[in-house]
C-alpha positions, 0 to 999 in steps of 0.5 A: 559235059554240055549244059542242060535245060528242064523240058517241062515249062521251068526253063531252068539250066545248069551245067554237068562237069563231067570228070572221066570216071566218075559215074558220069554215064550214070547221072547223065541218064538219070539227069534225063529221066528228070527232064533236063536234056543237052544244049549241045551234042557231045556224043564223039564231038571234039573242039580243040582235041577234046570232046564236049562231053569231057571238057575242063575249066579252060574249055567250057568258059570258052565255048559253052554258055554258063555264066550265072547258072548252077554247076556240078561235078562229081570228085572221086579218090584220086588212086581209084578214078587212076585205076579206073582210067588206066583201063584205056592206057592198058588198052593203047599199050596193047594196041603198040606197045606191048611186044617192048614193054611192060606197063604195070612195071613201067606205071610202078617205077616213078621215073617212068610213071612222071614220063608217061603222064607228062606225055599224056598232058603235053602230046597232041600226036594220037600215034604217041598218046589218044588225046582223050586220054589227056583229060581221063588222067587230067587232075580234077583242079583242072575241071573245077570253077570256084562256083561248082557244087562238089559232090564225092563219088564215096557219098554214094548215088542214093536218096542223098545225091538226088536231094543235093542235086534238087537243092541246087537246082532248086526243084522240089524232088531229083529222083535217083533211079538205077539206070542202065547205060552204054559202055565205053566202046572199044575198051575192057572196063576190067582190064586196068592195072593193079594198085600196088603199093608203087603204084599208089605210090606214085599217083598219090604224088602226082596227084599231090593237090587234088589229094589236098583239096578234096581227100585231105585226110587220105 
């Protein structure tokens, strides 16, 4: 995600990591209803392969200014933000390859599963894999500075969140307001695969650190 700037004489900054699935859509307006809008466009923007708005550790120290100044990210349960996610692989399987397979039965088998997400991470060909798909099943490690203010989509978005944020960007009040936003276009947010045992399963070992650092005790 692009970093922001208060419009309202503070010139404060922070940068947003925005992690797919994560209640991104969601804070990003609430962040405007702050007064704090976007250096940079995001909207369907795309620098080596990725657009702005979902950009990993590697990429923002690259291209976006944010040296010195505050960063958050929201981390969610590594099997529910998957389950989430797996609503734009269901998609691409329907798209070409549903008449050959099925994609819960392959997702389930861990064989098959470890094949699609190491083809997800290392494909550049958008007929074999959509290269956004890569950074929506990216582990959350990936995205995270040793600097950024972790806050956990179980905490919920109430009262609570607003006071983090507020402390962070030291501002006396970050009001959370239920907001509506626009929809991933182009895609069934209900049409996602089921968590079965299997299936969890197998997330849960490829998502082996992410569980580690920020789920420990699940």
């Amino acid at each position: 995600m692009p970093t922001y700037r208060h419009q309202l004489g503070t010139g404060k900054r922070f940068h947003r990591i925005h992690i797919p699935r994560t209640a991104g859509r969601f804070f990003h307006e609430n962040i405007i209803s702050n007064n704090f809008f976007p250096e940079q466009e995001f909207d369907d923007v795309y620098v080596e392969g990725h657009e702005v708005i979902h950009f990993h550790k590697e990429l923002y120290e690259k291209h976006l200014d944010v040296k010195g100044i505050p960063s958050i990210a929201i981390v969610r349960n590594p099997i529910d933000r998957f389950i989430a996610s797996s609503m734009i692989m269901t998609c691409f399987h329907k798209k070409y390859l549903s008449e050959f397979s099925n994609l819960q039965e392959i997702m389930e088998d861990e064989y098959e599963f470890s094949h699609v997400m190491n083809n997800i991470r290392t494909s550049s060909d958008t007929l074999s894999f959509d290269i956004e798909m890569i950074n929506w099943f990216r582990p959350q490690l990936d995205f995270i500075d040793i600097d950024t203010n972790v806050w956990h989509f179980e905490w919920g978005f109430g009262n609570s969140f607003g006071e983090w944020v507020a402390d962070i960007l030291k501002l006396p009040t970050f009001p959370i307001r239920k907001l509506s936003y626009k929809p991933v276009e182009n895609l069934d947010e209900t049409d996602r695969l089921q968590a079965t045992p299997k299936l969890i399963d197998n997330i849960r070992k490829y998502y082996e650190d992410d569980f580690a650092v920020f789920y420990p005790n699940q």
